[in-house]
C-alpha positions as CSV (number, residue, x, y, z in Angstrom):
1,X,17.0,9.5,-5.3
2,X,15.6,12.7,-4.2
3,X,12.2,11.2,-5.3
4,X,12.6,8.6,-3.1
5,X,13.7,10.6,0.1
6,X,10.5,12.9,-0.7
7,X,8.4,9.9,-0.8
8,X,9.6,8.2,2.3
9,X,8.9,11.6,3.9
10,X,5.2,11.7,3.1
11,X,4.3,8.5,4.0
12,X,6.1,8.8,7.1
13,X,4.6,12.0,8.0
14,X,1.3,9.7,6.8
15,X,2.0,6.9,9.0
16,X,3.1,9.7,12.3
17,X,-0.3,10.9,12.2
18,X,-2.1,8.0,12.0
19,X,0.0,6.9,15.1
20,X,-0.6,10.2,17.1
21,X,-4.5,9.4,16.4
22,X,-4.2,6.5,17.9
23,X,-2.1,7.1,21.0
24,X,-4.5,9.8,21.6
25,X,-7.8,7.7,21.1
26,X,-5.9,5.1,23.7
27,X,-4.9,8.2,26.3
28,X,-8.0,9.2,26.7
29,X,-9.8,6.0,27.0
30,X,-12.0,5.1,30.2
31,X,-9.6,2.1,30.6
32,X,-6.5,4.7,31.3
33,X,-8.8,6.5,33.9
34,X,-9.6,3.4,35.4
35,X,-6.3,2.0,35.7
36,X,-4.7,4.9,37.2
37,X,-2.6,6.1,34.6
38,X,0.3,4.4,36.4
39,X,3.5,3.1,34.3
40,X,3.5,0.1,36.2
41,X,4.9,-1.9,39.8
42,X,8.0,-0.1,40.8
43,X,8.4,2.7,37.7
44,X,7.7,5.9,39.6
45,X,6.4,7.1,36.8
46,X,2.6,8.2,35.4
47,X,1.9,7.7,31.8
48,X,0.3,11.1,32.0
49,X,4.2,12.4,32.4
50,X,5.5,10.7,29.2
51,X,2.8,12.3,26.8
């Protein structure tokens, strides 16, 4: 069982940096700059804040 949980671990650390790569890569696209960096109609809120 503790093999497991270890396991799990890893690949999940694995999978978290795969996923920070690629919310960075998406943050700092011209598409964010060009839209504003809003959160959308109504939120009050910039993406920029939720980083």
């Amino acid at each position: 069982m503790a093999r497991l949980r270890e396991e799990t671990r890893v690949k999940e650390r694995a999978l978290n940096d795969k996923l920070a790569k690629i919310h960075k890569s998406v943050a700092a696209s011209p598409f964010m700059d060009a839209v504003g960096g809003t959160g959308g109609p109504g939120t009050g809120r910039s993406w920029r804040m939720t980083r």
